[in-house]
C-alpha positions, 0 to 999 in steps of 0.5 A: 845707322842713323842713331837718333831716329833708331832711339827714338823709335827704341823710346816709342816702341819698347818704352812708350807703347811697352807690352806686358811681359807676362800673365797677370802684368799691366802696362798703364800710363799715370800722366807723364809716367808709363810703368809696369806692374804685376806679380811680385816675382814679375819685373815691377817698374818705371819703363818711361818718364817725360818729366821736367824740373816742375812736376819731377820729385810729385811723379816720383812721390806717386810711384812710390806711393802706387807701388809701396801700397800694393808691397812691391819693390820696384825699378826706375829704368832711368837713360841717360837721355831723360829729364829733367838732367838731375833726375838721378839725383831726385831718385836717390833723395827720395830713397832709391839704391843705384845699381850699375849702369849699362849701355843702350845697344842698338844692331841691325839684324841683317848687319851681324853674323848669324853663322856663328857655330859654338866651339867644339863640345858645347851643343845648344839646347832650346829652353822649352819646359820647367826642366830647361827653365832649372837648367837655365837658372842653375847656369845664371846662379853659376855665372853670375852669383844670383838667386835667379829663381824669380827670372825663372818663374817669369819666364816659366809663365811666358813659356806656357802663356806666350811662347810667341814671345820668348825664347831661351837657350842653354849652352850644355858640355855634355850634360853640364850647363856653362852658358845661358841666355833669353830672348824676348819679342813682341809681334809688330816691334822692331826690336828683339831684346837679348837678356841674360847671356851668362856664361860659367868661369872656366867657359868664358872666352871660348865663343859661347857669348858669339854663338848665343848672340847668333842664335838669337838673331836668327830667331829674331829675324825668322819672327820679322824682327829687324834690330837686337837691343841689350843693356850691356855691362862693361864685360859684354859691350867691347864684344858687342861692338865688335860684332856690330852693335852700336851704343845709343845711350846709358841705362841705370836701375833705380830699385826702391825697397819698401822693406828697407824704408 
């Protein structure tokens, strides 16, 4: 994989020419910035910034002020790749909270395993109605200690708008959830994200994550998709590698809180 053309094609794609991701969502262009805005419980944020050293900290001032007057929280999705170099510095000073940062992984589809089955008793369950979306969301509060109910409410609203776009998948031990997971797609791009992928203690280490991941290759590949792309924490990204995915850069959340200020 030649790592730099495939980011820059990441940054083109799923930054730049970034498609909403729900009903009542936008994706607009405010001069070097590309944000998404929508609902409250929609992810509301910055997807793109081309910003230098000269017109950085006024571009920061302007989101704060765009998002804040509609009362909106909101995410800078900061890389590691963008400018200016202090620009994580800049975001702190003007009152964002840094969340963990992640890794931009990056596999070809045609190069990972796809016949990766779930260990023995666990079934995989498509997500395809508010009872799979409470399923869904019950084993993401489980796995990792979150209110998840605004993720499930986003993807509720894709599932009944655009279901092209989205898929889900609930690992299940009988009637119990132990593991979840999404996938999010847009006709015509390369690249299909994997989100979520929370897996309940007790459950971990069995292979769910594998099977998970396999699943939604598949679906990923059916729908002409060639790369899976997913911000990976510490935990998941030695899995990840050996599986195939190849790091391209980091990833940090800069969340702005109007009620905190």
């Amino acid at each position: 994989m030649d790592h730099a053309a495939v980011l820059a094609r990441y940054d083109r794609q799923m930054r730049q020419g970034a498609r909403p991701d729900g009903p009542g969502v936008r994706v607009e262009r405010d001069g070097p910035v590309v944000r998404q805005t929508g609902p409250a419980h929609a992810w509301n944020g910055i997807l793109w910034s081309g910003l230098g050293a000269l017109d950085a900290d006024a571009a920061i001032a302007e989101q704060i002020r765009y998002f804040t007057g509609r009362g909106l929280a909101f995410e800078w999705k900061a890389y590691g790749h963008d400018g200016p170099a202090d620009l994580p510095g800049r975001l702190l000073a003007a009152g964002f909270t840094a969340e963990p940062a992640e890794t931009l992984m990056v596999a070809d589809i045609d190069d990972l395993p796809l016949d990766t089955p779930p260990p023995d008793g666990v079934t995989l369950r498509p997500v395809t109605d508010a009872a799979g979306v409470r399923l869904l969301t019950k084993v993401h509060d489980r796995a990792f200690g979150t209110d998840s109910s605004r993720i499930g409410r986003r993807l509720l609203d894709q599932l009944t708008t655009t279901p092209d776009e989205v898929a889900a998948v609930v690992a299940m031990a009988g009637d119990t959830p132990v593991s979840g997971a999404r996938l999010e797609l847009s006709p015509g791009i390369g690249f299909a994200g994997l989100w979520g992928g929370g897996t309940v203690e007790g459950w971990r280490g069995k292979g769910i994550y594998r099977a998970l991941i396999a699943h939604r290759a598949k679906i990923a590949a059916e729908r002409g998709h060639r790369y899976l792309q997913v911000d990976a924490s510490e935990q998941s990204r030695p899995v990840l590698e050996r599986l195939g995915f190849a790091p391209l850069t980091t990833t940090t959340p800069y969340v702005y809180e109007p009620s905190a200020r």
